[in-house]
N, C-alpha and C positions, 0 to 999 in steps of 0.2 A: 504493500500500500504506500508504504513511504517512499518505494522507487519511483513509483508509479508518479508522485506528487511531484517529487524533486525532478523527474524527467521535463515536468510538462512547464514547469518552471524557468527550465533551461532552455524551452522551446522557446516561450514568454521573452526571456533575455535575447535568445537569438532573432527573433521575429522583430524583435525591437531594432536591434542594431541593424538588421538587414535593412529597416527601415530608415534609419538614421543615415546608412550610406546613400542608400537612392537618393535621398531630398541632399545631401551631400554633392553626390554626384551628378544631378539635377540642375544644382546651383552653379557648381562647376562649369556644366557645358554650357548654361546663359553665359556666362560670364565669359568663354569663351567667344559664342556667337555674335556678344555685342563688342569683343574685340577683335572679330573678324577673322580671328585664327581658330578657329573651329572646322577640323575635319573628321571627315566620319558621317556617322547617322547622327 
């Protein structure tokens, strides 16, 4: 039971930061795009 908890916790943390990177790296590419050195998708 307590694996069970602590796993899904870790998910929680991970889901988090995954998310933290996106809007990270979100920011990033505007910030690229409005300096004009933006390539890629």
């Amino acid at each position: 039971m307590m694996g069970i908890r602590l796993r899904d916790h870790s998910v929680a943390l991970v889901s988090k930061l995954r998310t933290t990177e996106r809007d990270a790296l979100a920011a990033l590419v505007s910030l690229q795009k409005n300096d004009g050195h933006f390539v890629g998708e």
